[in-house]
Structure formats: structure tokens, C-alpha cells
N, C-alpha and C positions, 0 to 999 in steps of 0.2 A: 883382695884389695883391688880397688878398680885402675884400673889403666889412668893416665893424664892423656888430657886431647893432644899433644903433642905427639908422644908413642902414639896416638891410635894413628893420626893422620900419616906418619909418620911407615906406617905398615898398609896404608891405601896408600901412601907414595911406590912402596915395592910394588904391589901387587897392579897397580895402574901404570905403571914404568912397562913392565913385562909381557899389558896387556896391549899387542899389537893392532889388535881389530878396532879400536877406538877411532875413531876418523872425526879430529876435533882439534880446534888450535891446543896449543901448549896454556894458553891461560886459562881456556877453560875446563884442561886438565887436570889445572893447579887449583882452580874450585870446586873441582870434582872432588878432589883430593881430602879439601880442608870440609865438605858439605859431609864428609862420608865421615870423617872423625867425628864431625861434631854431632851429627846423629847416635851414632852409639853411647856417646858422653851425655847427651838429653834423654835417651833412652833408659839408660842408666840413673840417671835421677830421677826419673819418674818413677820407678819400679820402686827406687825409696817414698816416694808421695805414696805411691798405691799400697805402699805397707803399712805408713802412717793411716792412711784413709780407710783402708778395708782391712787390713789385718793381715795380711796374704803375701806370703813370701814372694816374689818372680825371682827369676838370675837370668841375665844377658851377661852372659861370661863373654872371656876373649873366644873362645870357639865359636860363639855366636857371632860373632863378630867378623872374624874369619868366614863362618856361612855364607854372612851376606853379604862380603866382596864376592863370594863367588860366584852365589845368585846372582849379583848385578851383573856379571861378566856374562854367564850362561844368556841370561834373558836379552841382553844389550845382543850379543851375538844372533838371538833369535829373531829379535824384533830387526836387526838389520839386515839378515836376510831378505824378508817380508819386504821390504822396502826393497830389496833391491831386485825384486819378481813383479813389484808393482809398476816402478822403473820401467822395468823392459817390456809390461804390459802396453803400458802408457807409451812409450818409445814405438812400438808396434803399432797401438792403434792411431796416431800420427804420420805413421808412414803410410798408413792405409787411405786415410785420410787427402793426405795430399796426393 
């Protein structure tokens, strides 16, 4: 049975609580929060369109689901890195500069 967008958001509210690396207001936490439920809830509908349409089973289960807060966290972490090596690139060649 599929989750309610409430439970989903609801468990991107945990897992985004917890994620300390996020460097971003609280409101935009909180549509972080509700963008993440609501994807898996539209994802989830679709996969019933594409079984009407094509025949073809999909499943975005809660594990799935689960994945891809994590993915977001892993990748947000990576990509903030990056940014913060570019940062001190730029920081550098500034000081060079003047």
C-alpha cells in the first residue's frame, strides 16, 4: 500500500533534521522537506499511469524512497565540498590578485 504524503514528508522531516551538513534557512528546509514527499507521491502515481499506458509493472517502494534521501544527502555533501575547494580557489586567486 502506498505511503500518504504526509508519512512520506513526514520521514524527510527525520532524516533532514539529522542532516547537519545542510547549510540553508529553516524555511527552506521545510520545502525541502515537503518537495521530497511530494516526489515520491508523484513518482508513485506515475508508475500506476505507465502500467495503464504500457503494461508494465514499476515499484518505488518505501526503500526506494528511503535510497533517495540518502542519495540526496551523499550528493548534497559532495557537491558541497566542490564548492567549498572552489571557494578557496577563488579566495586565492583574489589575494594574488590584489
Amino acid at each position: 500500500m502506498p505511503w500518504p504524503e504526509e508519512a512520506l514528508i513526514s520521514v524527510a522531516e527525520s532524516f533532514i533534521e539529522k542532516f547537519k551538513e545542510l547549510d540553508t534557512e529553516k524555511e527552506t528546509k521545510n520545502q525541502l522537506m515537503k518537495h521530497m514527499g511530494n516526489v515520491h507521491y508523484l513518482v508513485t502515481n506515475i508508475c500506476d499511469v505507465y502500467f495503464q499506458r504500457m503494461r508494465r509493472q514499476v515499484y518505488f517502494t518505501p526503500k526506494s524512497y528511503l535510497s533517495y534521501l540518502a542519495a540526496y544527502k551523499k550528493l548534497y555533501t559532495i557537491k558541497y565540498k566542490e564548492l567549498d575547494v572552489q571557494e578557496s580557489n577563488f579566495k586565492i586567486g583574489v589575494k594574488k590578485i590584489n
